[in-house]
Every structure is written in structure tokens, then in C-alpha cells.
MIKE-684046 format. One record per residue (C-alpha): residue number from 1; chain; y, x, z. Coordinates in Angstrom, 3 decimals, padded with zeros to 6 digits, m for minus. Layout:
BEGIN
R / NUM / A / Y / X / Z $
...
% end
This chain:
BEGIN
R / 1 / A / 053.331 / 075.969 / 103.314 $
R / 2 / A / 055.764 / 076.957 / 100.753 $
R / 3 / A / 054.922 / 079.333 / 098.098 $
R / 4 / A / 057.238 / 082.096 / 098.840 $
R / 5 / A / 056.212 / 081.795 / 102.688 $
R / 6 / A / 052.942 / 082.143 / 101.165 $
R / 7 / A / 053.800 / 085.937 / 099.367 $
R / 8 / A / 055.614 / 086.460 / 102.504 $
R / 9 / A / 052.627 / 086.324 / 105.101 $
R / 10 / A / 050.440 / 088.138 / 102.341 $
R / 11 / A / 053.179 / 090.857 / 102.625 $
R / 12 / A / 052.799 / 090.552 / 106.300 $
R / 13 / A / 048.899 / 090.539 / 106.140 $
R / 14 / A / 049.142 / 094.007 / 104.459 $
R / 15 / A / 051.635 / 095.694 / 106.594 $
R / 16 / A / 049.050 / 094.577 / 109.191 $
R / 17 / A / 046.330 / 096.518 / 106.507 $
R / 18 / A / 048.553 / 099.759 / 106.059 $
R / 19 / A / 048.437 / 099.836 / 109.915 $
R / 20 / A / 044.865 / 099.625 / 110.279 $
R / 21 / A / 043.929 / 102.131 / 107.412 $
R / 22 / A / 046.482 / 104.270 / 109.336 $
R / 23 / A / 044.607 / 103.922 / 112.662 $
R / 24 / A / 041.432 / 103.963 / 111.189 $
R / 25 / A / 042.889 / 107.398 / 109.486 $
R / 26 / A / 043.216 / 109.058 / 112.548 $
R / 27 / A / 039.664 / 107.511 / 114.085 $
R / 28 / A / 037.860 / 109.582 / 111.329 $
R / 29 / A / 040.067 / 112.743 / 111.437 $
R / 30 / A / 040.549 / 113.199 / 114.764 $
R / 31 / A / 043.728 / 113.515 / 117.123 $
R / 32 / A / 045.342 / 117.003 / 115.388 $
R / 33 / A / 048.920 / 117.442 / 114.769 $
R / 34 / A / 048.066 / 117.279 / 110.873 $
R / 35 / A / 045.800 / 114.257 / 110.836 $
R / 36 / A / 048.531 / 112.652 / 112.966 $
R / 37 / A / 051.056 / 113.636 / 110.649 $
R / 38 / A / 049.560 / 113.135 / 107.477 $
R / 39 / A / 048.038 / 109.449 / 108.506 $
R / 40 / A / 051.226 / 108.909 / 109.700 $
R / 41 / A / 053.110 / 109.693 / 106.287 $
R / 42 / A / 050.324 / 107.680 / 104.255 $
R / 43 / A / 051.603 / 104.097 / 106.809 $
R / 44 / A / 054.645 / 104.775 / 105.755 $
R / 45 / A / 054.159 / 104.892 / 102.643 $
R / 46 / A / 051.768 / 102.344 / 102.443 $
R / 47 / A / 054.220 / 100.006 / 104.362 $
R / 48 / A / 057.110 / 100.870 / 101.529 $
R / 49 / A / 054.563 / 100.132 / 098.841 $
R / 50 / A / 053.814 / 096.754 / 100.674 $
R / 51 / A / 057.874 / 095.975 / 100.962 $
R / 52 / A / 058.582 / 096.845 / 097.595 $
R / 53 / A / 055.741 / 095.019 / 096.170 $
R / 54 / A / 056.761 / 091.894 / 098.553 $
R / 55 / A / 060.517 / 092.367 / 097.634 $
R / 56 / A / 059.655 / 091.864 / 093.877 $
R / 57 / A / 056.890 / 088.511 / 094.479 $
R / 58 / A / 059.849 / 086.563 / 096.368 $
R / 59 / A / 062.424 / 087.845 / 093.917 $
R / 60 / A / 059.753 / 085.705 / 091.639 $
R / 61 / A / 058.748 / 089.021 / 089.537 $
R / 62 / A / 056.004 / 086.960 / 087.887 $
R / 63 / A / 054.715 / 090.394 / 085.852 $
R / 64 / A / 054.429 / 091.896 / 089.049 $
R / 65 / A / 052.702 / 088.739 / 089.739 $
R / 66 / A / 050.247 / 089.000 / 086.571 $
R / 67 / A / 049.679 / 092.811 / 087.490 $
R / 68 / A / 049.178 / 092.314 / 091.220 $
R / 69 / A / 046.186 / 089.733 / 090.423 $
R / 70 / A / 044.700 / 092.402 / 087.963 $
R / 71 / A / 044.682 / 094.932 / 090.524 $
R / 72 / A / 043.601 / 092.534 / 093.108 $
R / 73 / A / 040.315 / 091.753 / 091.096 $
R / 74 / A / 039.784 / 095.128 / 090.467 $
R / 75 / A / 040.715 / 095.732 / 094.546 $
R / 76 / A / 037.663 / 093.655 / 095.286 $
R / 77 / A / 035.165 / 094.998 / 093.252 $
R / 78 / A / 035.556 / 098.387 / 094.559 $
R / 79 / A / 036.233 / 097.334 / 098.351 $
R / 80 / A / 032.632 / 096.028 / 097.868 $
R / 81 / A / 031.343 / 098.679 / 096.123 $
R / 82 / A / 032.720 / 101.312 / 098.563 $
R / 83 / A / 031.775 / 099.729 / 101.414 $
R / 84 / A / 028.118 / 099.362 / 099.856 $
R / 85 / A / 028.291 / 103.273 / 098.896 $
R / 86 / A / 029.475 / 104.288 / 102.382 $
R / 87 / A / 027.163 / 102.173 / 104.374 $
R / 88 / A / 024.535 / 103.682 / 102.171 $
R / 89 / A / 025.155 / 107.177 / 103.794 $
R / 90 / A / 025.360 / 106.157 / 107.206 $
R / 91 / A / 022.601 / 108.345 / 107.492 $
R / 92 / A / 023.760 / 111.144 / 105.999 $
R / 93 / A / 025.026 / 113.120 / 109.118 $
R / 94 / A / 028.581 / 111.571 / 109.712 $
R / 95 / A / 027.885 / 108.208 / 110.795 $
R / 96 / A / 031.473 / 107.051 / 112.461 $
R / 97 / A / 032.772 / 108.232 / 109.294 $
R / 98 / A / 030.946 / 106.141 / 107.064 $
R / 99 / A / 030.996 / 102.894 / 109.503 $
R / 100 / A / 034.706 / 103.845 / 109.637 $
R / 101 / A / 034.579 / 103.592 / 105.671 $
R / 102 / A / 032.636 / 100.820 / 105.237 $
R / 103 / A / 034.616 / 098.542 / 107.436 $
R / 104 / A / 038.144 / 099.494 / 105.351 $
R / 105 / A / 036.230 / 098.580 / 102.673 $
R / 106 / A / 035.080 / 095.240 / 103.685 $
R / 107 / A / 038.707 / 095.003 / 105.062 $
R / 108 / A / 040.400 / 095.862 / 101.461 $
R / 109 / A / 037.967 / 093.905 / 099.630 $
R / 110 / A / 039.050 / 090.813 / 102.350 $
R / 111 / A / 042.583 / 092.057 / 101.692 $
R / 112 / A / 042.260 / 091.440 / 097.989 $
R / 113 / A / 040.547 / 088.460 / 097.371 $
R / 114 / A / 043.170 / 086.888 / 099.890 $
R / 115 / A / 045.778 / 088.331 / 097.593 $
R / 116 / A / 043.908 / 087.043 / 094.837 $
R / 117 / A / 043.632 / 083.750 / 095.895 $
R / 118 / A / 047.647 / 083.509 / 097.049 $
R / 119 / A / 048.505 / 085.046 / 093.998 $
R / 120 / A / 046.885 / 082.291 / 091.724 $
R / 121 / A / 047.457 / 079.580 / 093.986 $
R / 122 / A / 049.104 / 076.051 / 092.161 $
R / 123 / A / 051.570 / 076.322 / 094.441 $
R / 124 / A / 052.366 / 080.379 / 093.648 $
R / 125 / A / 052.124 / 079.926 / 090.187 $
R / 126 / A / 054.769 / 077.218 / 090.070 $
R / 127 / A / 057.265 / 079.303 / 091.951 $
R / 128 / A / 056.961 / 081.817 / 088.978 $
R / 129 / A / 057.376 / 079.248 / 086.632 $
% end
């Protein structure tokens, strides 16, 4: 596999993210016209962040690059941490909530140290080069 079909199935692996933090959304706020609308706003937004983000990787953005590995360290840390805090309050009253939490943040963390491991790939670095 190629190095820029590489950034392009990450890109693809986090539309596929944006869509399940979307769903997940709705899950944990319920089926009202505002938590529809609002989850719906944040995928779409999410997606455009993904696009743009993708956009500048295969246009070979290699401080994007440098930023993107930063952030993705950083990602995985607090995926961990999050999903440690919210599976910590399971008990706390709002239980689908916090399993709801928990998994997005075992999800992002997974997210992230995929991204962090494309991103700094031989192969990735190269096509920067």
C-alpha cells in the first residue's frame, strides 16, 4: 500500500469515526428534534474537519503532518484517560451514558494511535520528504 492510499483510508477511517460519535450522539441524548439537529451539525462538521485535514496530508502538507502526530499523541492519552474517567462513574446514576462515553473513548484513543502510527510510518514519512 502506497503512502498516500495510506492518509487516504485514515481519512476514510475517520469519516467512519465522525459517523459513529454522531450516532453515538444521539444514543445518549435521545431522539428530540434538537439532539437530532445538533448531532447532526457536529457530523458535519466533523466530516469537513476530516476532508480538510485529508485534503492537506495528500497535498503532502508535511506541517500538517508534524501537527497531526502531536495531536494524535495527545488524542490517545486522553481517549484513555476519558474512557478510564467515564467507566469510573458507571455507577453514578447514568450508566448508558457513561458506557456510551467510555466506548468513544476507547474508539478515539483506537482512532489516534492508528493515526499515529500512519502518520509516522517509513513509507508516510517519505512521501513528505
Amino acid at each position: 500500500m502506497s503512502a498516500k492510499e495510506k492518509l487516504q483510508a485514515l481519512t476514510t477511517a475517520w469519516y467512519g469515526f465522525a459517523l459513529f460519535v454522531g450516532i453515538a450522539d444521539i444514543v445518549m441524548n435521545g431522539l428530540g428534534v434538537l439532539s437530532i439537529g445538533l448531532a447532526t451539525v457536529a457530523t458535519v462538521f466533523g466530516v469537513f474537519v476530516t476532508w480538510v485535514l485529508g485534503r492537506l496530508l495528500v497535498g503532502k502538507s508535511s506541517v500538517m503532518r508534524v501537527v497531526l502526530v502531536v495531536l494524535s499523541a495527545i488524542g490517545v492519552v486522553a481517549g484513555v484517560v476519558g474512557a478510564g474517567a467515564s467507566l469510573l462513574n458507571v455507577f453514578s446514576g447514568q450508566a448508558l451514558r457513561e458506557i456510551v462515553m467510555a466506548v468513544i473513548g476507547i474508539a478515539s484513543a483506537s482512532m489516534n494511535v492508528r493515526s499515529f502510527r500512519v502518520l509516522t510510518d517509513r513509507s508516510v514519512k517519505a512521501y513528505f520528504a
